[in-house]
N, C-alpha and C positions, 0 to 999 in steps of 0.2 A: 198319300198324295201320288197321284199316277204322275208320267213325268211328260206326259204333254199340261198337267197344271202345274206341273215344278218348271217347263219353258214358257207358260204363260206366268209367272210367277219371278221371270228373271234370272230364274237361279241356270249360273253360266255354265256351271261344271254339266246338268243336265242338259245343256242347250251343244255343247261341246262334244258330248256322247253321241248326242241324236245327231247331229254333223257327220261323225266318224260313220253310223249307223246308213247312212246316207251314200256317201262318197262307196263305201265298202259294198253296197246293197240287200242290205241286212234284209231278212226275214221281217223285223221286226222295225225298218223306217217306214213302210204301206199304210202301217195301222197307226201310227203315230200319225203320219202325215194327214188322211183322214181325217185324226180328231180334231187338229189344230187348223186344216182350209178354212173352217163358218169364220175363222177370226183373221186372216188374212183381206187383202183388197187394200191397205191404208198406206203400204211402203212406194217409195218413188223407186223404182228400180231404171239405174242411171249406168249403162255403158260405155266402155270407154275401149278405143278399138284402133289402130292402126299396125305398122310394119314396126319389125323387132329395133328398138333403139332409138326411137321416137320421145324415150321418156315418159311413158304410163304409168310405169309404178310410181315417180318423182308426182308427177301431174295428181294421181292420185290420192300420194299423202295429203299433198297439201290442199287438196277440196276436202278428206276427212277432217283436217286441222282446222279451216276455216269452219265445217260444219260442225265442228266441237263446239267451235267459239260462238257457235247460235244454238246450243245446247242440245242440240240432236243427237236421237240414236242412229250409230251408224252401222253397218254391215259390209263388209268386202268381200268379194268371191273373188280370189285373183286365179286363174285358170291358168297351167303352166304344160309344158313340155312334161310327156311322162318318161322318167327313168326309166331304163333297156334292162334294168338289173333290180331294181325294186318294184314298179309298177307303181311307182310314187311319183308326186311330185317332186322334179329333178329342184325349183326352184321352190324353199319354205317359206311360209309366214315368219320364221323367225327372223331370216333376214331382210324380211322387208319393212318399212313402217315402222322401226323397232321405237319409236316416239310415241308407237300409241300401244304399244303390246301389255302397259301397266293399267290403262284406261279402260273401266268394266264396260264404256258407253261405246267403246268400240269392239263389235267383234270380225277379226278377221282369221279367213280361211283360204289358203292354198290348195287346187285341186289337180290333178294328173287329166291331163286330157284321154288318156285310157284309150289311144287310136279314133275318138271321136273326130270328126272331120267339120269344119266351121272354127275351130278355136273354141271351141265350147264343149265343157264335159257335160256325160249325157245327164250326170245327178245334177249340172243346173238350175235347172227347174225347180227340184225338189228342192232344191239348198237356197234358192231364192223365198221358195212357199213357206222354212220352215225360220226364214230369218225376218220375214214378214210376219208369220205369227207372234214371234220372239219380242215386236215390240219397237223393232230398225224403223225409223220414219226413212231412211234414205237405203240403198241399197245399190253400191257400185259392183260391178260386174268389170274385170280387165280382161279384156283378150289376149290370147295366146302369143298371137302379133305374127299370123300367116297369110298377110294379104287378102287377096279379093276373097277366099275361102270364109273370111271373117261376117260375110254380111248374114250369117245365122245369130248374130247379136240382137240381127233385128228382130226376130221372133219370142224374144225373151223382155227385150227393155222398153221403158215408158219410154225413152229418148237416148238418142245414142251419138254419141258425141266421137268424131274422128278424130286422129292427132295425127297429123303432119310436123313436119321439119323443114328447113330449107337446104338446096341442095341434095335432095335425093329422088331422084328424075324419078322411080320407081314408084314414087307416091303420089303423082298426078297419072303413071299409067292406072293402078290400083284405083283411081278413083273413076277412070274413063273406065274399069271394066266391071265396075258393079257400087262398090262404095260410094259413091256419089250419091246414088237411091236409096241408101239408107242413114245418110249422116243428117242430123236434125241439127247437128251445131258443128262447124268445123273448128279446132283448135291448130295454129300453127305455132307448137312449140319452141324454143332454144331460140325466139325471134329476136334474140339481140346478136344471129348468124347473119352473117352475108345471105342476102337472097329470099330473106321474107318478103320483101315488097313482090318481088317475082312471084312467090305463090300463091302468093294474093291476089293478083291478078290471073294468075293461072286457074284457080279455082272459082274467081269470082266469070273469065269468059264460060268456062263449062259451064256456071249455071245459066247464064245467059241462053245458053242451045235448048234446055228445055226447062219448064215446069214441073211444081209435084200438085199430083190429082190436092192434094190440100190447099195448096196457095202458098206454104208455107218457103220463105226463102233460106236456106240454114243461115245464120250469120258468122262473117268468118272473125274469130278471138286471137289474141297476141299473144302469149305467155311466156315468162320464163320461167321457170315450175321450180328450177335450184333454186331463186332468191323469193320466189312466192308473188312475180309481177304476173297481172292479169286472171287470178285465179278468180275473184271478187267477180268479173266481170265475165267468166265463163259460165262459173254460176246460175248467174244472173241469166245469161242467156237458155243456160237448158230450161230457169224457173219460167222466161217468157215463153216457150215451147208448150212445160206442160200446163202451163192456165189458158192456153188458146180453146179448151172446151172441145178439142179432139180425144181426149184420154179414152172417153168410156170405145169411140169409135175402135181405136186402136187397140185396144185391150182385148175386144172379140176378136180382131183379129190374127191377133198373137196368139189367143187359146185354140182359133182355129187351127193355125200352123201347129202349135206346139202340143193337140191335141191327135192330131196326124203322126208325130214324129214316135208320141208317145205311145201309138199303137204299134208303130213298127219297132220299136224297142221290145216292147211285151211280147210279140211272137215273134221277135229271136228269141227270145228268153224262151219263151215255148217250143221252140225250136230245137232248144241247144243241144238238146243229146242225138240229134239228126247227123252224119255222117257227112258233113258237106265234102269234107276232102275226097271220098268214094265218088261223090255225085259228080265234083270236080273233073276228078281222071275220067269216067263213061262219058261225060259231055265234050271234054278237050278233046279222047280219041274216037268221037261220034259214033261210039257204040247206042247212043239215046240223045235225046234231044230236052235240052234244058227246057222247052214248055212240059213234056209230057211228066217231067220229075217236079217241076213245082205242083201242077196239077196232081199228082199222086198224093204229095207232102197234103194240099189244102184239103185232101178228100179224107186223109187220116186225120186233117186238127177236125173234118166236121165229127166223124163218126166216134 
């Protein structure tokens, strides 16, 4: 049994490999990914994204738990801060979630952002493709938690869900300067804080100043994610999201972006034995002008 039919087959320990295989950029996750795309298409891939301290990781447990309790497979890519001294994630899966770490129907994954920029590591994608084959009907995604940088979530997820807090002024800036256009559901967490009604208004005038090309209004969710109030009904809201009959629309054009991103990845990688730091110092002390060296570099990938 090859082991992209031992991961359509369940079996976690090859599902678990092919993950590390992934993250690491093995040789050998390309060919696997390939075999297993004809059977992707079926997972709800569900984002969850705001500023650090918001409570994502809480919020997140407990839409997995609820979504246990509707017997779904579930999948977490929790995307983290990379360690200066391992190249790891500084934060694991082990200490997160650890309610569901016994549970086969749930698999979760900690990833290094690896200097990727968005909140988002760059295997993503893949690690979304390969937990979509695996069988996940749902598929949460947690961001990094770097502000407006974060709206590269939107290029990846069926729907993407904001978390706010009350009292932290930084979080209606962050939505005036990009988050706004990409939140399809806003959650305002810890709302038994002084100051939710306030954000709620604060977020309900922003939408007020414009529309989205869909018609669609995000609806703003209460939560308190420590005791498990409001999850039921955020839920709910991302499920009114994706049955609006927008999916297939969105979907192009997320592979659009994410088909772009993924070119520019491949020729760094093609790239990588090129001497940037050399290129660097002749351009900084204008011995050559950085058009005529990228221009050299594309005329060497034709030939």
């Amino acid at each position: 049994m090859t082991n992209a039919q031992k991961i359509l087959s369940g079996d976690l320990r090859a599902l678990a490999r092919a993950a590390t295989s992934i993250e690491n950029r093995s040789h050998r996750a390309e060919p696997l990914l390939k075999e297993l795309f004809p059977y992707t298409g079926k997972a709800s891939v569900i984002g969850i994204t705001g500023s650090p301290g918001v409570g994502k990781s809480t919020l997140v447990d407990r839409l997995v738990h609820e979504l246990r309790r509707e017997d779904k497979q579930v999948g977490v890519i929790a995307v983290d801060p990379t360690s200066p001294y391992t190249g790891g994630a500084i934060l694991g899966d082990r200490i997160r979630m650890l309610a569901h770490h016994a549970d086969p129907g749930v698999f979760i994954r900690s990833m290094a952002t690896r200097g990727w920029l968005g909140g988002l590591a760059a295997a993503t994608t893949d690690m979304t493709v390969l937990l979509d084959a695996a069988g996940k009907e749902v598929v949460l995604i947690e961001t990094v938690g770097v502000g407006q940088d974060e709206v590269e979530i939107a290029k990846l997820a069926d729907a993407t869900v904001v978390v706010l807090v009350p009292g932290m002024g930084d979080d209606v800036q962050a939505i005036k300067a990009g988050i706004m256009e990409i939140a399809d559901v806003f959650v305002i967490n810890k709302a038994d804080q002084p100051g939710a009604d306030q954000l709620e208004r604060e977020i309900k005038a922003i939408q007020s100043l414009s529309t989205r090309k869909d018609g669609w209004v995000p609806p703003v969710i209460r939560t308190t994610a420590t005791d498990g109030q409001g999850i039921t009904e955020a839920l709910a809201a991302v499920r009114s999201f994706l049955a609006r009959g927008a999916a297939k629309d969105r979907t192009v054009a997320n592979w659009n972006m994410r088909l772009r991103e993924m070119l520019r990845e491949r020729l760094l990688e093609h790239f990588s034995d090129l001497d940037f730091q050399a290129a660097a110092e002749k351009v900084a002390a204008r011995q050559e002008d950085p058009y005529s060296i990228i221009d050299g570099w594309l005329k060497q990938y034709k030939d």
